[in-house]
C-alpha positions as CSV (number, residue, x, y, z in Angstrom):
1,X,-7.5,-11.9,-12.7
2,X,-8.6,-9.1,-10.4
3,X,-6.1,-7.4,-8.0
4,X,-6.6,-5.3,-5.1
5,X,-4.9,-3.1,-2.4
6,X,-1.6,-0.9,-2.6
7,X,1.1,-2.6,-4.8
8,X,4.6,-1.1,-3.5
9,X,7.8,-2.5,-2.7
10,X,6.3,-3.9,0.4
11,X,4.0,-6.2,-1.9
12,X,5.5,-6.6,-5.3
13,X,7.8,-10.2,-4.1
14,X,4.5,-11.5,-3.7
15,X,2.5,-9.7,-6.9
16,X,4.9,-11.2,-9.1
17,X,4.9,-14.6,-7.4
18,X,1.2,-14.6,-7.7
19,X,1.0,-13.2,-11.9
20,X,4.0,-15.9,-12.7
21,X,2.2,-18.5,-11.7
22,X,-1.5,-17.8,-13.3
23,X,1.2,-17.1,-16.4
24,X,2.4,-20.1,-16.1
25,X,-1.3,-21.9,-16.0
26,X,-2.7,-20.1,-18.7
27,X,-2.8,-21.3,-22.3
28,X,-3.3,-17.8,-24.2
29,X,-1.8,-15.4,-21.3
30,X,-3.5,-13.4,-18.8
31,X,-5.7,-10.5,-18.2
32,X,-5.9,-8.1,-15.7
33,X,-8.5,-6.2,-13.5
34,X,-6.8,-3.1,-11.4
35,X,-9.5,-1.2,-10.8
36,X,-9.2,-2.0,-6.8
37,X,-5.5,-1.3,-6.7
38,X,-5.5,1.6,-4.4
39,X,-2.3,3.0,-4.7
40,X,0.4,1.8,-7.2
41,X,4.8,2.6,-7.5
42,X,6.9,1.9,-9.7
43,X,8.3,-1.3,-8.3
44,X,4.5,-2.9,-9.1
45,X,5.6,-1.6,-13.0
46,X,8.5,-3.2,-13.3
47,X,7.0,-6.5,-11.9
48,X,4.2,-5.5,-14.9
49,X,6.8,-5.1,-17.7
50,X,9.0,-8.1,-16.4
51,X,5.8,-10.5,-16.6
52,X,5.3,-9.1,-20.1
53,X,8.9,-10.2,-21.4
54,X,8.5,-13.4,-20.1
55,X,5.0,-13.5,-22.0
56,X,6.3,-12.7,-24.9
57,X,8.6,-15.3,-24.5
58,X,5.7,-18.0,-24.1
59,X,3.8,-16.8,-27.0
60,X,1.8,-15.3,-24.7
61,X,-0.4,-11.9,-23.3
62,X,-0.7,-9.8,-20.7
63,X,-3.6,-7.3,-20.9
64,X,-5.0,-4.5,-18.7
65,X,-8.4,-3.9,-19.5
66,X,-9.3,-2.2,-16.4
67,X,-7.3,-0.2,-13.9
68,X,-8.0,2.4,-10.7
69,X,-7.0,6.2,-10.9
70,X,-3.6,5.5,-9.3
71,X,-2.6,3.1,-12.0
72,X,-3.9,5.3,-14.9
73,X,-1.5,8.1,-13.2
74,X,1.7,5.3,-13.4
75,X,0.6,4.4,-17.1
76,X,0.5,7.7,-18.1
77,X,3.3,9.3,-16.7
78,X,5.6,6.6,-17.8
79,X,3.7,6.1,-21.3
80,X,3.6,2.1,-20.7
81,X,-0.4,1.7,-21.0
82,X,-0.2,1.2,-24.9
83,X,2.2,-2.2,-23.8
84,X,-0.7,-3.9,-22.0
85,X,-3.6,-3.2,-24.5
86,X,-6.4,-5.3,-24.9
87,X,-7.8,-6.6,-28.2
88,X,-11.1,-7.7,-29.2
89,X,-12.6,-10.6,-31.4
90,X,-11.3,-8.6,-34.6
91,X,-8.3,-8.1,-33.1
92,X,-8.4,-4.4,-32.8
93,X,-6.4,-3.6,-30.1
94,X,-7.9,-0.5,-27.6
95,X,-5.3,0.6,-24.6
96,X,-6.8,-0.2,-21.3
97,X,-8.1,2.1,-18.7
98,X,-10.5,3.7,-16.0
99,X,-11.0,7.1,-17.7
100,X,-11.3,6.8,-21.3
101,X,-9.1,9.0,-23.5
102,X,-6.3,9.8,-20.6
103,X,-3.4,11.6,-21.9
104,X,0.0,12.7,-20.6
105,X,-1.0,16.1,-20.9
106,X,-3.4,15.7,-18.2
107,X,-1.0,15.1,-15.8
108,X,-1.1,17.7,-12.7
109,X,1.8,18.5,-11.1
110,X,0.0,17.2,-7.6
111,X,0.5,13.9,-9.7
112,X,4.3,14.7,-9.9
113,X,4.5,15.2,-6.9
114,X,2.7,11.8,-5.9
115,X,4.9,10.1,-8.0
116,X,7.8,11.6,-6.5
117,X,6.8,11.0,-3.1
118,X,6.5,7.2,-4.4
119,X,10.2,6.9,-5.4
120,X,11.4,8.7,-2.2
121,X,9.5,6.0,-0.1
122,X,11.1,3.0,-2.3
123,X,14.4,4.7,-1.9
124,X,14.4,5.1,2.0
125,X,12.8,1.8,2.6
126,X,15.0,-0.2,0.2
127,X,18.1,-0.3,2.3
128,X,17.1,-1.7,5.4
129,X,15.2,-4.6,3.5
130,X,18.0,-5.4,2.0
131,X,20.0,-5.5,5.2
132,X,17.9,-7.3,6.8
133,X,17.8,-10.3,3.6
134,X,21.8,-9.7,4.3
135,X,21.0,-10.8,8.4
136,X,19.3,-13.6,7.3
137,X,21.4,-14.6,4.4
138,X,24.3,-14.4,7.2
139,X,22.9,-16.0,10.3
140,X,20.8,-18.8,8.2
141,X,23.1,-19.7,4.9
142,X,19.6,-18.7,3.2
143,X,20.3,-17.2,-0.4
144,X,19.1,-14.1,-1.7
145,X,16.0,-15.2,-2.8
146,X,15.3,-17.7,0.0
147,X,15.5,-14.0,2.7
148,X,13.6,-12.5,0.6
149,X,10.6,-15.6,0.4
150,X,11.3,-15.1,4.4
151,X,11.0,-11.5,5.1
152,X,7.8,-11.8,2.5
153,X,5.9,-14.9,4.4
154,X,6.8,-13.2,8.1
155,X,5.2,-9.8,7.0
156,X,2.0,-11.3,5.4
157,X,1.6,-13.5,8.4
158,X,2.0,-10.8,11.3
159,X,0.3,-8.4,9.0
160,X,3.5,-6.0,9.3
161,X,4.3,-4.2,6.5
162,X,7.9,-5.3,4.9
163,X,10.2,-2.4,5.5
164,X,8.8,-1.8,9.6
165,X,9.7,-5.6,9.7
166,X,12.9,-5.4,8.5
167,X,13.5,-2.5,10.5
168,X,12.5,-5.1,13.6
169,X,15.3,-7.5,12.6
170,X,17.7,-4.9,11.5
171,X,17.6,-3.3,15.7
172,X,17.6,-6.3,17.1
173,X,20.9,-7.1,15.6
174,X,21.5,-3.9,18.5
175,X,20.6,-6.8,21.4
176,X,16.9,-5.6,21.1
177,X,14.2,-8.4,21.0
178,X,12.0,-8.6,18.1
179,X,8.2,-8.5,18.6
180,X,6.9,-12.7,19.3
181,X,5.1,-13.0,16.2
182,X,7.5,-11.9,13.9
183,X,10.1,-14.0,15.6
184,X,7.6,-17.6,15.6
185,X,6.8,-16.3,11.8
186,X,11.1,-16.0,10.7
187,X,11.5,-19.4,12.4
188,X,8.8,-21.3,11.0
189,X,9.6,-19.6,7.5
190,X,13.2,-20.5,7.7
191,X,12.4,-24.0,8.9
192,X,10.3,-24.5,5.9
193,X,13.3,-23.3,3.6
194,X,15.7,-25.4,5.0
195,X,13.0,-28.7,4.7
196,X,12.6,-27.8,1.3
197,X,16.1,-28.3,0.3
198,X,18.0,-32.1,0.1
199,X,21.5,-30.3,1.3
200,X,19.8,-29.2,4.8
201,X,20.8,-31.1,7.8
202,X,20.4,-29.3,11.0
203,X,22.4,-26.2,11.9
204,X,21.4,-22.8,11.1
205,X,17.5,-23.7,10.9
206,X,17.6,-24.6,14.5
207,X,18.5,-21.1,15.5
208,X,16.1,-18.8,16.5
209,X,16.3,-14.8,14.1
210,X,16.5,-13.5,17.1
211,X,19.8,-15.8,18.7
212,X,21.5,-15.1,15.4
213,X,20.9,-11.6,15.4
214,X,21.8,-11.1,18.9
């Protein structure tokens, strides 16, 4: 399975949907290609070492055998690449990764410092995602999970990254209108929440995000 882009906070909802379910369709486990991931946080580790659990779990594997120079930096720092080593036919097992023989001790402190920067972006952005899975929870009797699925589907479909859209519902909760698209995008994924589940029956789907957060 080969993955590609920036996995943060913004995408990890949806890199962990994605992994579960080609874990759950495998019959040995999976194995991974990172060598496009651009830029990679901790957030996209935890959904990593999560996935591995539930591996274990299902007699299963999940390998690494290839990864970019921002996830070499994240395996390294946190010592975690050894977890998500590949093995061969003999089953001799060799740790993934893009530069052979990377060790902690090459770590700069410009890579610190990237890493740091990483963790301050995850903290500031956090709380106003979560507020904004509290609007919706609020205005749409969605659960936790069911916000979150919303917020995800309305930022890949307006191509809005996940924080700047929650920050778009969070102000209009101020009597500010949110942007067209990201509204027709909450509604549609709200509506298709609600049809999903036998106890809906009209009500809080047939408001508009921005009505309730008004």
């Amino acid at each position: 399975m080969r993955v590609c882009g920036e996995l943060d906070i913004d995408t990890s909802e949806q890199f962990r949907g994605v992994l579960r379910e080609a874990l759950s369709r495998s019959v040995r486990g999976i194995d991974l290609d990172l060598d496009g991931v651009a830029f990679c946080d901790c957030s996209a580790l935890n959904v990593l070492l999560t996935l591995r659990h539930r591996a274990l779990e299902q007699d299963k594997t999940v390998t690494i055998h290839s990864t970019s120079t921002a996830v070499d930096r994240l395996l390294d720092l946190t010592r975690t690449r050894t977890l998500f080593a590949g093995s061969g036919p003999d089953g001799q097992g060799a740790p993934a990764g893009h530069v052979q023989g990377a060790d902690v001790s090459d770590v700069t402190d410009e890579d610190l410092r990237i890493e740091v920067a990483q963790l301050r972006r995850a903290m500031q952005t956090r709380p106003t995602i979560d507020l904004a899975r509290g609007i919706l929870m609020a205005s749409f009797s969605l659960s936790s999970e069911e916000a979150w699925t919303v917020l995800v589907a309305a930022s890949q479909n307006t191509n809005t990254k996940l924080h700047a859209l929650a920050g778009d519902l969070v102000t209009a909760v101020k009597g500010e209108a949110l942007p067209e698209a990201v509204r027709e995008q909450l509604s549609s994924a709200v509506a298709r929440i609600n049809a999903s589940s036998p106890a809906s029956q009209g009500g809080p789907e047939e408001q508009e995000p921005t009505q309730a957060a008004s």
